[in-house]
C-alpha positions as CSV (number, residue, x, y, z in Angstrom):
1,X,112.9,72.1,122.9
2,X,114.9,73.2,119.8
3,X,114.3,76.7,118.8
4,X,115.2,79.1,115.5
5,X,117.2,81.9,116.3
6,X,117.6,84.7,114.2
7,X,119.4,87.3,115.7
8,X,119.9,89.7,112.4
9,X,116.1,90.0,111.7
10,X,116.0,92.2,114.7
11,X,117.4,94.8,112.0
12,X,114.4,94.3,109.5
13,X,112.0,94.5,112.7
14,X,113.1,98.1,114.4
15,X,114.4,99.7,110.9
16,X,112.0,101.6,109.1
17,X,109.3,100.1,107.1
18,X,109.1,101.0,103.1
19,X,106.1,102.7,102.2
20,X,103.3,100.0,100.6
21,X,102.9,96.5,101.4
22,X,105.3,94.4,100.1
23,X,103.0,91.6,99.0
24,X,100.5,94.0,97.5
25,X,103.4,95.2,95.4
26,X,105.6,92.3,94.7
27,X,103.6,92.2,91.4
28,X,104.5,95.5,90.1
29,X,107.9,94.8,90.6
30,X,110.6,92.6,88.9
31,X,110.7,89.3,90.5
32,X,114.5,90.0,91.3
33,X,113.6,92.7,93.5
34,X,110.5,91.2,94.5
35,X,111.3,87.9,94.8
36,X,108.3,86.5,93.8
37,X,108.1,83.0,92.6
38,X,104.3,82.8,91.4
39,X,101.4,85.4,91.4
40,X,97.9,84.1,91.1
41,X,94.2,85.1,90.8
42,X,93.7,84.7,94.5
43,X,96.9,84.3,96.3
44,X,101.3,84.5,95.6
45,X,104.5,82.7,97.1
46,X,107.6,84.9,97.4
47,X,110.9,84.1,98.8
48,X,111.7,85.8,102.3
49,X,114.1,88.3,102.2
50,X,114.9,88.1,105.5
51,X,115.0,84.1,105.9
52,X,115.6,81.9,108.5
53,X,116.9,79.0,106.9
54,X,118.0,78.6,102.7
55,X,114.5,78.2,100.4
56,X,112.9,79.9,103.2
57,X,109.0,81.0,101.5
58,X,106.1,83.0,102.2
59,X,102.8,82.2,100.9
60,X,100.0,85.1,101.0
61,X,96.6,86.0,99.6
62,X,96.5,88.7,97.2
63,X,93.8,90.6,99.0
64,X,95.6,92.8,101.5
65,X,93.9,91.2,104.4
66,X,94.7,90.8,108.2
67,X,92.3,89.2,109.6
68,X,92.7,85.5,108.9
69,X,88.3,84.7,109.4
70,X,87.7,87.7,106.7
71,X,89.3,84.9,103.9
72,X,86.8,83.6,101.6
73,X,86.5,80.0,101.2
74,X,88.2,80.4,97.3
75,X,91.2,82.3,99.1
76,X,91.6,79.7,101.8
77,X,91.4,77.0,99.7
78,X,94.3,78.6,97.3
79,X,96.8,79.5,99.9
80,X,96.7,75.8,100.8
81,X,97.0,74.5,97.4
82,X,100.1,76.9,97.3
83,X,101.6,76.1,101.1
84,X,101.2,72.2,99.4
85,X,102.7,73.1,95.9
86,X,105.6,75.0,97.9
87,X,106.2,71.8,100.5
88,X,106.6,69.7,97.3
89,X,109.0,71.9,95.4
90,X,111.1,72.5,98.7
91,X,111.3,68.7,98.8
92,X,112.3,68.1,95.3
93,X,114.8,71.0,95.1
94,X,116.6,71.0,98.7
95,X,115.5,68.1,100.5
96,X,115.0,69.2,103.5
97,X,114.3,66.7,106.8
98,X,111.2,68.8,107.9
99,X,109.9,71.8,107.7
100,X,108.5,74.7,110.1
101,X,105.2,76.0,108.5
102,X,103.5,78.9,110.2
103,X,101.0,82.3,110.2
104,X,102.0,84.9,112.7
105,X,99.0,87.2,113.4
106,X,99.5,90.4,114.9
107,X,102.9,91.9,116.3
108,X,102.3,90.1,119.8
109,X,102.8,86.6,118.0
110,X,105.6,87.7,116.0
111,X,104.3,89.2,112.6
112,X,106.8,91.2,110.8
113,X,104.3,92.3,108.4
114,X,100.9,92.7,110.5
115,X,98.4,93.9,108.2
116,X,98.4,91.2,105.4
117,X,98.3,87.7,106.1
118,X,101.1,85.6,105.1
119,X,102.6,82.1,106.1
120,X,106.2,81.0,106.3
121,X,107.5,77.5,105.3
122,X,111.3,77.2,106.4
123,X,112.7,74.1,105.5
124,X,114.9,72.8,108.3
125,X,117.6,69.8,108.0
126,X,119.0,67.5,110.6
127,X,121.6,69.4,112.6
128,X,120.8,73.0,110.3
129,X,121.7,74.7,113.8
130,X,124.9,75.6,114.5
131,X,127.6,77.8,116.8
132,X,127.8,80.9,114.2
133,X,123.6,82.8,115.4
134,X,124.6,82.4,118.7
135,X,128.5,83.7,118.8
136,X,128.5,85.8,115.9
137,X,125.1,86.7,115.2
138,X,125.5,85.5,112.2
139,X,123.6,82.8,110.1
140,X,124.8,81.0,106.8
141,X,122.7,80.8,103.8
142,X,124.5,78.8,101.7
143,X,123.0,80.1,98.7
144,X,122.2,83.6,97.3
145,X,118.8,84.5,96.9
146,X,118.6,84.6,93.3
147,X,120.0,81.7,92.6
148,X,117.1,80.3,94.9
149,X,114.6,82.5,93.0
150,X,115.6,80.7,89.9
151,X,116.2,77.6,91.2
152,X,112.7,77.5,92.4
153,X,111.1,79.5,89.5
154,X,110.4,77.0,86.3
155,X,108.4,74.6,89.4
156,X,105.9,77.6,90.1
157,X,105.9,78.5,86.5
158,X,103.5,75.3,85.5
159,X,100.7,76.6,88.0
C-alpha cells in the first residue's frame, strides 16, 4: 500500500485556527490571499494552502455546511461539476498520472477544517514520492503557489 505523507501539516493541524471559515471568506478576500480560483452561486474551488502534492485543490459548497446529507440536490450536483471541471484542468495544465480525490468528514477521518464540507483533489505522478518527507520532513513543491493560482486561473474563469 503506498501512502501520502505529509509531515509539515501537522503545523496547520495543532496551531491555532484564524477566526472565520476560510471558505466562507475566501470571497471577501483577494484571490492572492485567498487562493481562490472560481466562486460560484452554489459552490467554489480554491487552491490548498497547505498541499500535499503541486496543483493540490479543494472544492466546497458555498453554504457553510458539515453535514454532507444536509446538501441539496442543486449543491451536490455543482460540487461535482466543479470536482469534474478541476480533474480536467489538472490534466491539461500538469498532467498528472492519477489523482487522489477525497471528503474528510469530521476530525476522526482526518478533516482539517470540520465544520464546512470540502473535497481534496491532489494530483499524483508516477514516482511523486520521494526520500526528502520522510528524512527531512520536508516536501518539494516545485512551484509557488501563485504561479499555480494563475496558472490555473483563466481555465476557471470561463465557468
Amino acid at each position: 500500500m503506498k501512502q501520502i505523507w505529509a509531515p509539515w501539516r501537522i503545523e496547520y493541524i495543532k496551531g491555532e485556527k484564524p477566526d472565520g471559515c476560510i471558505f466562507c471568506d475566501a470571497p471577501e478576500k483577494e484571490a492572492e490571499e485567498s487562493l481562490l480560483l472560481f466562486d460560484g452561486s452554489l459552490s467554489m474551488v480554491l487552491l490548498n494552502r497547505y498541499p500535499y502534492n503541486n496543483g493540490h485543490l479543494m472544492v466546497a459548497p458555498k453554504r457553510h455546511e458539515a453535514d454532507l446529507e444536509a446538501l441539496t440536490v442543486e449543491e451536490s450536483i455543482d460540487v461535482f461539476r466543479l470536482l469534474r471541471h478541476s480533474v480536467a484542468v489538472l490534466r491539461q495544465i500538469f498532467n498528472p498520472d492519477g489523482f487522489n480525490i477525497g471528503l474528510n468528514i469530521g476530525q476522526a477521518a482526518g478533516a482539517g477544517i470540520e465544520d464546512h464540507l470540502h473535497w481534496h483533489i491532489v494530483p499524483r505522478w508516477s514516482g511523486d514520492t520521494n526520500f526528502m518527507p520522510l528524512l527531512a520532513e520536508v516536501r518539494v513543491i516545485p512551484e509557488h503557489l501563485l504561479e499555480t493560482l494563475s496558472a490555473l486561473r483563466p481555465h476557471f474563469e470561463r465557468l
